[in-house]
TIBA-13821 format. One line per field, with one value per residue (C-alpha): residue number from 1; residue in three letters; x, y, z. Coordinates in Angstrom, 2 decimals, decimal comma. Layout:
% residues N
i	c(NUM ...)
aa	c(ALA ...)
px	c(X ...)
py	c(Y ...)
pz	c(Z ...)
This chain:
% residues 537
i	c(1 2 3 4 5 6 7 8 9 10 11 12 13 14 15 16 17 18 19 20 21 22 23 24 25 26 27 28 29 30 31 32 33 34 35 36 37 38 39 40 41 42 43 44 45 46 47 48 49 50 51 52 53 54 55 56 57 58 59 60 61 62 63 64 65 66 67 68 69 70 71 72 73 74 75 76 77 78 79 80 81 82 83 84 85 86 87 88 89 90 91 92 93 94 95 96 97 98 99 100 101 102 103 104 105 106 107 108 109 110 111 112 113 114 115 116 117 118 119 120 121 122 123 124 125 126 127 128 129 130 131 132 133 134 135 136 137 138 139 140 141 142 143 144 145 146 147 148 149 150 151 152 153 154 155 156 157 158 159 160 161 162 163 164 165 166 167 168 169 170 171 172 173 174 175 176 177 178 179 180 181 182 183 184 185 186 187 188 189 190 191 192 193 194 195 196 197 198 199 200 201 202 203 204 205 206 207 208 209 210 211 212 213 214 215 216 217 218 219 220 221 222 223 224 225 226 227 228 229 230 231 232 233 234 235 236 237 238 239 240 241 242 243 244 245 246 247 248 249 250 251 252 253 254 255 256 257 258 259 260 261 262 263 264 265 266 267 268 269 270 271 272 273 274 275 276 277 278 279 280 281 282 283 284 285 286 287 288 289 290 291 292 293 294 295 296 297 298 299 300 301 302 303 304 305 306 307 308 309 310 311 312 313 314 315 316 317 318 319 320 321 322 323 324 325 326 327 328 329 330 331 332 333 334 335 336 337 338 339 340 341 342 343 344 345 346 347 348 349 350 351 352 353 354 355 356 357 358 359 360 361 362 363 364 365 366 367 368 369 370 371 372 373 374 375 376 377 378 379 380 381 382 383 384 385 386 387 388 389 390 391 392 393 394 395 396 397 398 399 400 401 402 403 404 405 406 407 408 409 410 411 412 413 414 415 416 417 418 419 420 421 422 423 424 425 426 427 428 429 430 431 432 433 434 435 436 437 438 439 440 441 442 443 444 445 446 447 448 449 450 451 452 453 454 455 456 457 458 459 460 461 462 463 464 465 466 467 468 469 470 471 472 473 474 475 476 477 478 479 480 481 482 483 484 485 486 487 488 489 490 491 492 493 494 495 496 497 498 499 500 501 502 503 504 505 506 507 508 509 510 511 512 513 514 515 516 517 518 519 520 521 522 523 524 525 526 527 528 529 530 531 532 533 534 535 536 537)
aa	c(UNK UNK UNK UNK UNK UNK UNK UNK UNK UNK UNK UNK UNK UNK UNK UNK UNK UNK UNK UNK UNK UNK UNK UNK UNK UNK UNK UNK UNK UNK UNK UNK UNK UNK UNK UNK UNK UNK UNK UNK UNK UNK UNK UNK UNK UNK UNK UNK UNK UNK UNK UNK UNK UNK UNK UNK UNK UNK UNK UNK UNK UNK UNK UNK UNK UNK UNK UNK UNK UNK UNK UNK UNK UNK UNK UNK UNK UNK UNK UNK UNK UNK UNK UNK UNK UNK UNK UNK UNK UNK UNK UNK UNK UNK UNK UNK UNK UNK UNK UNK UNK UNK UNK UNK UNK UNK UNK UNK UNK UNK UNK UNK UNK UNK UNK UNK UNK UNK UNK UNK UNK UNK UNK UNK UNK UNK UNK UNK UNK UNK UNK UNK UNK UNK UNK UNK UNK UNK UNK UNK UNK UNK UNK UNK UNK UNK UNK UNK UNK UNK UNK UNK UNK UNK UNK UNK UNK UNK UNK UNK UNK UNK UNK UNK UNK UNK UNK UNK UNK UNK UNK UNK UNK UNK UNK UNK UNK UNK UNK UNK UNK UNK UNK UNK UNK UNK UNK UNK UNK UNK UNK UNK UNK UNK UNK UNK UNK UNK UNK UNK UNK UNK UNK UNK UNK UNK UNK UNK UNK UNK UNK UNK UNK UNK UNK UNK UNK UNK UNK UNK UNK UNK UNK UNK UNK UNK UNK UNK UNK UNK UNK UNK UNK UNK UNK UNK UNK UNK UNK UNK UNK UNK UNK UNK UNK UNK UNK UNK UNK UNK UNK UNK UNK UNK UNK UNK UNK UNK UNK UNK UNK UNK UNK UNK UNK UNK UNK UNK UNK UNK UNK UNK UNK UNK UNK UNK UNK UNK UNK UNK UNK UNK UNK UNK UNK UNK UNK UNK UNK UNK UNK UNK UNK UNK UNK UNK UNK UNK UNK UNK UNK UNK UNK UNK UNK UNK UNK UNK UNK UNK UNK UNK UNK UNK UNK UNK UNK UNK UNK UNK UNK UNK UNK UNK UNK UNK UNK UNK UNK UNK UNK UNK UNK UNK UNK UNK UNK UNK UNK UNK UNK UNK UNK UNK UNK UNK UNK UNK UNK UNK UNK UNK UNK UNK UNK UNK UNK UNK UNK UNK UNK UNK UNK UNK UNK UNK UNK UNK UNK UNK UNK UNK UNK UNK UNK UNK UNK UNK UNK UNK UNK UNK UNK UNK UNK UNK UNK UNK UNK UNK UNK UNK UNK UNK UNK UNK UNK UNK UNK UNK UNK UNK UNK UNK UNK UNK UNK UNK UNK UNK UNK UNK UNK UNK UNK UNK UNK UNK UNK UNK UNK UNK UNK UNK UNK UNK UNK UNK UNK UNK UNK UNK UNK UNK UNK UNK UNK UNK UNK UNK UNK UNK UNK UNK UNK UNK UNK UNK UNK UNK UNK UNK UNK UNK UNK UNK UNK UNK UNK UNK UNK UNK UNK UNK UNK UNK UNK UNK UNK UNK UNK UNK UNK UNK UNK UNK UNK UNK UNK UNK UNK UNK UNK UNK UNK UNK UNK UNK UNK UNK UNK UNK UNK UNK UNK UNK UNK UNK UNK UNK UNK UNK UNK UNK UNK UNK UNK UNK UNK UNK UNK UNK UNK UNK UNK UNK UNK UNK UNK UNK UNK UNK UNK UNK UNK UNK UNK UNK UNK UNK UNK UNK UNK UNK UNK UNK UNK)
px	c(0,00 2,53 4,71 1,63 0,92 4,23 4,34 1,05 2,28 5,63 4,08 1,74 4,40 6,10 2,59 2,57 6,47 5,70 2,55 4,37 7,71 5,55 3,37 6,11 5,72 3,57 1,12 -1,46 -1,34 -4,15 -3,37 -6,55 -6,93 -9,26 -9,58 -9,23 -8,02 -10,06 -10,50 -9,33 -8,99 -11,12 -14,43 -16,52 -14,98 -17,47 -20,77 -19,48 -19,51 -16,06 -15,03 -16,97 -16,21 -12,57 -12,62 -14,76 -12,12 -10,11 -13,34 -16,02 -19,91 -21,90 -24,44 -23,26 -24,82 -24,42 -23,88 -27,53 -27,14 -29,66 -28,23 -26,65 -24,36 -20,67 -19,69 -23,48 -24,19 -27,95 -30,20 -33,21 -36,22 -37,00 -39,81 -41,03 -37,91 -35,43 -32,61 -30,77 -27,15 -25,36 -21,79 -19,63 -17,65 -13,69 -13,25 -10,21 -8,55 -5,45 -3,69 -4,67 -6,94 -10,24 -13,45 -15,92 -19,57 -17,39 -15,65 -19,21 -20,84 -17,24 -17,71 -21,89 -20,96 -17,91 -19,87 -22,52 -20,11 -18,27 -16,28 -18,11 -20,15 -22,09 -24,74 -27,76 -27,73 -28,62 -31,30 -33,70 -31,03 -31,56 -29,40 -26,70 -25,73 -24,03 -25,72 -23,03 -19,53 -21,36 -24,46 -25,43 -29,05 -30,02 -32,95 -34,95 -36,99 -39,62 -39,89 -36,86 -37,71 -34,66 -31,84 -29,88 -30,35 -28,72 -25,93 -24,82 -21,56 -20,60 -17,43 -16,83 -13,44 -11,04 -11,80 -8,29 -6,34 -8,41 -7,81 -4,40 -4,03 -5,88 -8,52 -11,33 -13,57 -13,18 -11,33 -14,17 -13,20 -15,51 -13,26 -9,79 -8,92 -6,67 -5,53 -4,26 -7,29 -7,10 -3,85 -3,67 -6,13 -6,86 -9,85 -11,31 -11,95 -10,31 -7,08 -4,74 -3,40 0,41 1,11 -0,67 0,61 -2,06 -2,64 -0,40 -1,07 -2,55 -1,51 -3,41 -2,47 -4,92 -5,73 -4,50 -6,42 -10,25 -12,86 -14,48 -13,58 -11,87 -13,09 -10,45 -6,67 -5,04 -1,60 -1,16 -3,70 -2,06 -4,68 -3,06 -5,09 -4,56 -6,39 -5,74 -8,10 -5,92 -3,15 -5,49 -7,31 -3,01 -2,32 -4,78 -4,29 -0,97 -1,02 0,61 -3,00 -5,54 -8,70 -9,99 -13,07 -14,19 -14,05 -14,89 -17,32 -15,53 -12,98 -16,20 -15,91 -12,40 -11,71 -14,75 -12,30 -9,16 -9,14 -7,14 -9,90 -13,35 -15,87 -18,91 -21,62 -25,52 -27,71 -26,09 -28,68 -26,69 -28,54 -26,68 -28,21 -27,90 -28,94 -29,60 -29,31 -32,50 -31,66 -29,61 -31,46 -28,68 -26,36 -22,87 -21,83 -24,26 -24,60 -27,64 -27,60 -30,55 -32,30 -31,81 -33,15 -33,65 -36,27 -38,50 -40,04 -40,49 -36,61 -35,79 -38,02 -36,17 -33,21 -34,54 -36,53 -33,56 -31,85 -31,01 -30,88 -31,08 -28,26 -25,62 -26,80 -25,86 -23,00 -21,09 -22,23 -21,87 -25,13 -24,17 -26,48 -30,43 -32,36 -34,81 -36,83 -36,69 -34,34 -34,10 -33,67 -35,46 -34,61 -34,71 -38,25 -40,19 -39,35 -42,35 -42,23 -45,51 -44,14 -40,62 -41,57 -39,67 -41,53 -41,08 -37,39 -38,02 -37,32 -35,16 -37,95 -39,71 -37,20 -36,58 -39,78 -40,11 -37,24 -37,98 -41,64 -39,51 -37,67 -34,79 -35,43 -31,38 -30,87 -28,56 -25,00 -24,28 -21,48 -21,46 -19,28 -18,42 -15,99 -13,70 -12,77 -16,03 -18,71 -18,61 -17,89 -18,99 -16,60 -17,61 -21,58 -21,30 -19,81 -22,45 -24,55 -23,09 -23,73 -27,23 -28,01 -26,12 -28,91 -31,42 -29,15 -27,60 -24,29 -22,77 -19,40 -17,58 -15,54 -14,42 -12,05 -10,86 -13,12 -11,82 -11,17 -15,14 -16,81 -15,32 -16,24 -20,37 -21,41 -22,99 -20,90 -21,52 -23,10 -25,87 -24,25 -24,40 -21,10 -20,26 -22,14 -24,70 -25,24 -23,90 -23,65 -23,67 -24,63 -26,65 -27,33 -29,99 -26,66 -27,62 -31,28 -31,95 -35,39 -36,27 -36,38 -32,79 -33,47 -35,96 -33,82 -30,35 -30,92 -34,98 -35,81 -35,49 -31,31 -31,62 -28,00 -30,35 -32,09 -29,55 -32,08 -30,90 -27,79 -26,49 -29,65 -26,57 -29,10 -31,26 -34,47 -37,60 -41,17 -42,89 -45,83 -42,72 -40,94 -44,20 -44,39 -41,13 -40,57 -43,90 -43,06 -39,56 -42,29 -45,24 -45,07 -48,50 -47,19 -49,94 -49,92 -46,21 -46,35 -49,33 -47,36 -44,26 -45,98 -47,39 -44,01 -42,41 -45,10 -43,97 -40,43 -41,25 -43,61 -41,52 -38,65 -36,61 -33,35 -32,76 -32,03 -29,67 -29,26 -28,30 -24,99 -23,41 -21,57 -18,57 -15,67 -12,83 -10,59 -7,85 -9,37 -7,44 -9,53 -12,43 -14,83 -18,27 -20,00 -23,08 -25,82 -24,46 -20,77 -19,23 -16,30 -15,66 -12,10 -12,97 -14,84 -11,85 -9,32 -6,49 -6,38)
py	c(0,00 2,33 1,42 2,14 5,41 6,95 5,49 7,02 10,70 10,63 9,57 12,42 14,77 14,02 14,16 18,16 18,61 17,59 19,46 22,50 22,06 21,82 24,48 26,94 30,48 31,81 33,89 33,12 29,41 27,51 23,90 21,61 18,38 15,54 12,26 10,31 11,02 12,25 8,92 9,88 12,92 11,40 13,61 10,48 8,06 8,22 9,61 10,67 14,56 14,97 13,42 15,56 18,72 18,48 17,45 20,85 23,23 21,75 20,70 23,37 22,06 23,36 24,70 25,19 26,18 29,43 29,89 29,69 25,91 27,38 26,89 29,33 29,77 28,29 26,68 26,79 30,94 29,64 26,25 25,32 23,24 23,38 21,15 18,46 15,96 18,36 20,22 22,93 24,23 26,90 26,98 30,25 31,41 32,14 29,55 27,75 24,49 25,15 23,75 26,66 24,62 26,32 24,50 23,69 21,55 18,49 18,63 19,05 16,15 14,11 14,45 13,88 10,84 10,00 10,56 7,92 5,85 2,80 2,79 6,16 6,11 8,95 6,76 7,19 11,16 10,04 7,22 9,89 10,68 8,96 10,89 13,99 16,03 18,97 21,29 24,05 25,02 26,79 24,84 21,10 19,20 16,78 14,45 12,51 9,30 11,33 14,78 15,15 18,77 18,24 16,90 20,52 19,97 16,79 17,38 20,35 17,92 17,00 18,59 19,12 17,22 18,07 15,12 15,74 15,46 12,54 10,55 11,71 10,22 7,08 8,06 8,21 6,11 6,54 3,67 1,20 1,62 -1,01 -3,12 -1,02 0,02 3,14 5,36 8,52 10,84 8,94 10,55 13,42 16,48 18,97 20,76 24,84 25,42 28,31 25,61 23,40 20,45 21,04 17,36 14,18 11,87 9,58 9,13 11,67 14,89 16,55 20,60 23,07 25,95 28,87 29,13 32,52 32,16 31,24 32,22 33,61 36,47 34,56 35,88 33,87 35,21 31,76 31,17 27,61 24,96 22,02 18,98 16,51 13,70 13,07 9,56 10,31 12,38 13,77 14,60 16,62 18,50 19,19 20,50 23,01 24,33 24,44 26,39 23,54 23,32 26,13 24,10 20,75 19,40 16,93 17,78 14,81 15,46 14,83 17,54 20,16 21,82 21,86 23,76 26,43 27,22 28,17 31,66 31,27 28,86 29,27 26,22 25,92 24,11 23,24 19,93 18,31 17,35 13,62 11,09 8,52 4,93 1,17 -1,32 -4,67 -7,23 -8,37 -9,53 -12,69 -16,07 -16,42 -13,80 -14,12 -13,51 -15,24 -18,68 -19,33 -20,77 -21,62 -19,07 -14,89 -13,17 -9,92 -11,18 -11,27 -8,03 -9,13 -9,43 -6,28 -4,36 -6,13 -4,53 -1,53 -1,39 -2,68 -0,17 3,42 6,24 8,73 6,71 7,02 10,87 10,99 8,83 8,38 11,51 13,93 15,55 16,31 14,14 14,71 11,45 10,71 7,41 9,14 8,75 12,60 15,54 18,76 21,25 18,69 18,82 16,07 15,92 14,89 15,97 14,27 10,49 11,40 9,19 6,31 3,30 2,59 0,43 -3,25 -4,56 -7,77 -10,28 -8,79 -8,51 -12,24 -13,64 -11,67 -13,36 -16,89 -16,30 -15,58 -18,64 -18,21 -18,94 -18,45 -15,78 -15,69 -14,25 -11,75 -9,46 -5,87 -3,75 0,10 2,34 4,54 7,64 8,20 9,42 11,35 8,72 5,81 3,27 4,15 4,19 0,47 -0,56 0,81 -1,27 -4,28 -3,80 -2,85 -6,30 -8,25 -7,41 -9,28 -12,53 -11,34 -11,71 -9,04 -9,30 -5,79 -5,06 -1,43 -0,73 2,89 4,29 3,06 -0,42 -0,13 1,38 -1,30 -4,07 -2,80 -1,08 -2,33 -2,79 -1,24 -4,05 -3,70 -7,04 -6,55 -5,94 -8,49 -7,12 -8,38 -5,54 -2,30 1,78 4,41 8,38 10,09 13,55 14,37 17,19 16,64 18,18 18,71 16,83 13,37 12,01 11,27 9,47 6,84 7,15 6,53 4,17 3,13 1,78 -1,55 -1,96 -2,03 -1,32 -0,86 2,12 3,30 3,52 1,85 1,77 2,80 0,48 -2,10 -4,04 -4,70 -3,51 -4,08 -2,73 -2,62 -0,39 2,73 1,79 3,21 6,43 6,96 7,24 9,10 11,42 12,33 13,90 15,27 18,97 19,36 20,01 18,74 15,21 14,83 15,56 12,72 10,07 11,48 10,74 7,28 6,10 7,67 5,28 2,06 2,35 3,12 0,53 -1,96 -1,32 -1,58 0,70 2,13 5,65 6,74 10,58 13,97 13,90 18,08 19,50 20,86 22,25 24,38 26,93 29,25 32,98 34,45 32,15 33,51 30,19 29,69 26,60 25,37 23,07 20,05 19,76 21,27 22,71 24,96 26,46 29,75 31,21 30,73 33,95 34,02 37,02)
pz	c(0,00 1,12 -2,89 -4,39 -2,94 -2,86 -6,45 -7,45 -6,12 -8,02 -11,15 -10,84 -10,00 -13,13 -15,01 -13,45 -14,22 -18,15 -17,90 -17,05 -19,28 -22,28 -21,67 -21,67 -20,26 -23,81 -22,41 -24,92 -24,84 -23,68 -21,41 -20,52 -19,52 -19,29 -18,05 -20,72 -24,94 -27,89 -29,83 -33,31 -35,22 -37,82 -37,35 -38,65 -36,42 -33,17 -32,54 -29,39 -27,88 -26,92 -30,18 -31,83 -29,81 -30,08 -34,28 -34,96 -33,69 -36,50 -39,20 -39,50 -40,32 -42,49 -39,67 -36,15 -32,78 -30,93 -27,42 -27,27 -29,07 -32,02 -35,38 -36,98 -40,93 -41,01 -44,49 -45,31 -45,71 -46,55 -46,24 -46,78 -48,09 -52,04 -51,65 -48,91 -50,23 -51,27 -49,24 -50,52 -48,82 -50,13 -49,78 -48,30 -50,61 -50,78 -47,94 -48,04 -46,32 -44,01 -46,88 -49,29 -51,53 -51,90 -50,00 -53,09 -53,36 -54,16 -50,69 -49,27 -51,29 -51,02 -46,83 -46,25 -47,98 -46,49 -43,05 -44,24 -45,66 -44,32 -41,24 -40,07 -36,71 -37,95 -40,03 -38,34 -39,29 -42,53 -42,58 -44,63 -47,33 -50,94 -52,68 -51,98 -55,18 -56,71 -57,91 -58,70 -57,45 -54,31 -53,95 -53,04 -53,10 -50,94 -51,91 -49,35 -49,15 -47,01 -45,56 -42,98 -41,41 -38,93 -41,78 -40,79 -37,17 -37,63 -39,66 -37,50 -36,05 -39,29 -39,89 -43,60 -45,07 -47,99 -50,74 -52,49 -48,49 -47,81 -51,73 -51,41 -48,16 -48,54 -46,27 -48,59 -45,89 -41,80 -40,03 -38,74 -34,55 -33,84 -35,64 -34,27 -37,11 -38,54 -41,70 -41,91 -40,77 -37,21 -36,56 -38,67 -39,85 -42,14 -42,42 -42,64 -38,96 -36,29 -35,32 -37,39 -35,98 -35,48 -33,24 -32,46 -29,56 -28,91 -25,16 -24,53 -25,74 -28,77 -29,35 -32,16 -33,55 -34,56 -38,51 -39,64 -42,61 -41,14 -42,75 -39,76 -36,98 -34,08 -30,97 -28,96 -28,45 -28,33 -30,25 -29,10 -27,95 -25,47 -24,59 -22,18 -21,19 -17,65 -15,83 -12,22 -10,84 -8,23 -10,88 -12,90 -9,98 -8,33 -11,60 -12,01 -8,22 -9,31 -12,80 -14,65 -17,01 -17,22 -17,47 -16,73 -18,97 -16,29 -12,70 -9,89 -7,87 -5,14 -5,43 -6,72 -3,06 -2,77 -6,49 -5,27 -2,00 -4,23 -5,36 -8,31 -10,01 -11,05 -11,18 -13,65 -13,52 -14,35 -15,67 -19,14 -21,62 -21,53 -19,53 -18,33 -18,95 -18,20 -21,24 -21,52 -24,36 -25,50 -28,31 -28,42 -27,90 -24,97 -23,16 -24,21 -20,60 -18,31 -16,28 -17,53 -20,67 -23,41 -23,02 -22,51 -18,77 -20,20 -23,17 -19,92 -18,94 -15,26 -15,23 -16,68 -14,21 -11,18 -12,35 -12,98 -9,53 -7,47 -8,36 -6,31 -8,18 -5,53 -3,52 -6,17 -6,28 -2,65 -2,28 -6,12 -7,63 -4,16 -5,29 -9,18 -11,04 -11,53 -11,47 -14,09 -15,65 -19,43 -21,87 -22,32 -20,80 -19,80 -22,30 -25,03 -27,71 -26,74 -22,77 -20,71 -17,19 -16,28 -17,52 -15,41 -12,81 -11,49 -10,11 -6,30 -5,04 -4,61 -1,22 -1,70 -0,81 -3,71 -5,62 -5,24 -5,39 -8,89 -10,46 -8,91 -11,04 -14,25 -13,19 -11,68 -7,64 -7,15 -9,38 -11,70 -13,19 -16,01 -17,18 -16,68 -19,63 -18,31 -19,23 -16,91 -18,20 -20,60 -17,65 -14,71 -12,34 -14,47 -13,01 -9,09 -10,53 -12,42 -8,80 -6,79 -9,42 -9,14 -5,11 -5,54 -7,39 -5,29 -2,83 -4,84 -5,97 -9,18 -9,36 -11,67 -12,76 -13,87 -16,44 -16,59 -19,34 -21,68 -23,76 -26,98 -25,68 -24,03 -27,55 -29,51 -27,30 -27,03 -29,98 -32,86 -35,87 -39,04 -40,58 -38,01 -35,81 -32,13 -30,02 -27,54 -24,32 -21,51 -19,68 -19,84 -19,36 -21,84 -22,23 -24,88 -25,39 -28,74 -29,72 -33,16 -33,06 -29,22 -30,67 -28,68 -32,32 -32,02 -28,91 -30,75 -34,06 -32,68 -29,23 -29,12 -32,90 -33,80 -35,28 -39,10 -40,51 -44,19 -42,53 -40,20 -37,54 -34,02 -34,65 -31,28 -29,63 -28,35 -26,57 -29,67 -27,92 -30,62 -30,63 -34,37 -32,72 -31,39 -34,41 -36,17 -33,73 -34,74 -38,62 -38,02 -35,73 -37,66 -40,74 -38,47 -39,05 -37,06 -33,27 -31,22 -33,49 -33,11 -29,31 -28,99 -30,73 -28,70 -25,57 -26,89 -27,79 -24,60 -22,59 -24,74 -23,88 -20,10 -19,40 -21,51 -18,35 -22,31 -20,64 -16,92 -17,46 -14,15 -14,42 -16,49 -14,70 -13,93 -16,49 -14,15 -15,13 -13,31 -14,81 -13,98 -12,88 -15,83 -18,27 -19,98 -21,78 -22,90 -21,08 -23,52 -21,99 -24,55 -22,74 -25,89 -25,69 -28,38 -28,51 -30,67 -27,22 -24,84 -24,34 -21,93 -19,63)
């Protein structure tokens, strides 16, 4: 014990020393930190918002929120509907790549379909597309199977690629991370946006420089951009007492209190639109991680509400989350279209004898074992909340067994492959946030529908969760233009999932983050981070 501590403060002294070395003294540079890596540089390469985040300081979209998180003109000066099936975006003129090369509607056309090609995670943004054209140097068409009145909305993380860099490079199609796999855009970047990658170590730190020739006016001062990734909490929170980074993305709840008390740091804070959520395979015949064999627990409802019953929400908002998470039973968020306060409303805990009894009437009197998949350095305290899980069903006779891994090591394990195959998970926690649209069509689209790798719909539903009659609601409710009849079948299908026990939603965990008092940032409601708002005093 003693090794390990003593071992455990060195390393993160020499995590602050290198922290501090490579920052050098440049008053305008910019060090943050998080606790774990952005995945790729590959904008395509994860649905994921830090991914995402971190890839449009370098790749602008064609739309982009405000501070506000309404959409406003970045490569697209103009968009719009020419008919119920037809798109129209036109194209800014006299942008050009870092690289000099002018940004034209075959760059545009050459990335939508690069984003809903193979490899990419970004799929499911396009399940109403038929067809993406040119239709000029500045302008490109966009023809849909059916009326898509949110296809901007949803294409406002795409960050627009150069199609000579990426044929040039052999990176015409994203590197499939399900399957681990690499090219040149996972490492490397080149795209429009305020920053230009200047150096990529993976894992250890990642540094941008500010692109002089930006279309846009940069409201930031930055001349250099340093992202370390750093694991240990108590190395990250040390260094920013300390000066040696100026920001951290991710602040443990734990330390919260502690960062308010320094005067040299400010803390932010208020409700993500993420909820955090626990899913189930219901798909296979038979769990690919269980002792009971022949046959699948969580095809039974009566099962799936057990778990979802047994357990605590408010206990890991007291105890793992130190009061920064706010409980719901919904899938979404307030703040998000489609929220409904009056169906937020979780059913009563089990006791254990109930618990019990429940599970020996779905047939297993002794309960039963499963694996659990989680990562550690995705969530806010996602490793510690999986472990309070794992107690929590203990209680009733389920024996849980954890595996908490990296991110990238996590994704690749659970999510569904781009040929619509499930990943190789029992049980398991992930975090959505609608960022696309803010609409709870997303929700349905992306995690609820039935998995159809044709369509595109589902393809983040890892647990292969199937209703025809929401399925229905859904590809309805994504053309109803008629508010009242898209909130009814929004309510209808909220009620399907709900009663169905189909996920256990957990919590919108806090969006926190601390800074140094001479750092001036923007803190949107969608844990974005984008660099272009962040000046150094």
């Amino acid at each position: 014990m003693t090794f390990s501590v003593r071992h455990s403060v060195a390393m993160g002294a020499l995590v602050c020393a290198a922290l501090a070395t490579s920052s050098a003294v440049e008053a305008k540079t910019f060090r943050w930190t998080n606790s774990g890596d952005v995945s790729s540089m590959d904008p395509f390469a994860r649905q994921e918002t830090f991914l995402l985040t971190f890839t449009q300081n370098i790749y602008d979209p064609l739309v982009r929120r405000d501070k506000n998180l309404k959409l406003e003109p970045a490569l697209a000066t103009k968009w719009g509907q020419v008919d119920k099936n037809t798109w129209f975006f036109d194209i800014r003129p006299n942008v050009k790549f870092s690289d000099g090369t002018p940004l034209t509607a075959d760059d545009i056309v050459f990335s939508l379909n690069r984003a809903n090609g193979p490899g990419s995670n970004m799929g499911s943004n396009f399940a109403s597309v038929k067809e993406i054209k040119k239709a000029g140097d500045l302008r490109v068409e966009v023809t849909t199977k059916y009326p898509d009145p949110l296809l901007a909305d949803k294409w406002a993380a795409l960050g627009m690629m150069s199609k000579a860099w990426a044929e040039k490079n052999n990176a015409v199609n994203s590197a499939d991370m399900t399957k681990n796999e690499e090219n040149y855009a996972t490492r490397n970047a080149m795209g429009t946006g305020p920053f230009i990658l200047k150096e990529r170590k993976a894992g250890e730190r990642t540094v941008l420089v500010p692109n002089p020739n930006w279309w846009d006016k940069p409201t930031h001062n930055l001349t250099e951009v340093i992202f370390t990734p750093v694991a240990n909490p108590a190395t990250r929170v040390a260094a920013l007492k300390a000066g040696d980074v100026d920001m951290m993305y991710e602040v443990p709840p734990a330390d919260t209190e502690s960062l308010k008390k320094d005067a040299n740091v400010n803390v932010l804070e208020g409700p993500e639109t993420r909820v955090v959520y626990l899913g189930m395979d219901q798909e296979r015949d038979e769990l690919v991680e269980s002792s009971v064999k022949g046959k699948n627990p969580f095809k039974d409802k009566r099962v799936r509400e057990v778990f979802h019953r047994s357990i605590d929400v408010d206990a890991i908002k007291r105890t793992v989350m130190r009061g920064q998470s706010f409980p719901t039973d919904l899938m979404v968020a307030p703040g998000i279209n489609g929220y409904m306060k009056d169906l937020d409303k979780r059913p009563a805990l089990l006791k254990p004898e109930e618990a019990k009894k429940m599970l020996a009437d779905a047939g297993y009197p002794n309960g039963f074992e499963v694996g659990m998949d989680c990562p550690n350095d995705r969530y806010v305290n996602d490793e510690k909340i999986c472990q309070a899980v794992v107690s929590m069903l203990a209680r009733v006779g389920v024996k849980v067994n954890l595996r908490a891994q990296t991110r990238n090591l996590y994704f690749a394990k659970i999510l569904r492959k781009s040929d619509g195959k499930p990943g190789e998970t029992s049980f398991y926690m992930l975090g959505w946030s609608p960022a696309q649209t803010y609409d709870v069509h997303n929700v349905f689209e992306a995690l609820i529908q039935t998995p159809n790798a044709a369509t595109k719909k589902g393809m983040f539903n890892a647990g292969g969760y199937s209703n025809p009659a929401l399925d229905k609601l859904a590809d309805a409710m994504e053309q109803e233009t008629d508010k009242a009849k898209r909130d009814d079948m929004i309510r209808q299908a909220t009620k399907l999932y709900v009663d169905d026990f189909a996920y256990i939603p957990l919590h919108q965990q806090a969006v926190v983050w601390a800074a140094r008092k001479n750092i001036d940032l923007f803190q949107p409601a969608d844990n974005a981070f984008p660099l272009r708002f962040v000046t150094v005093k």
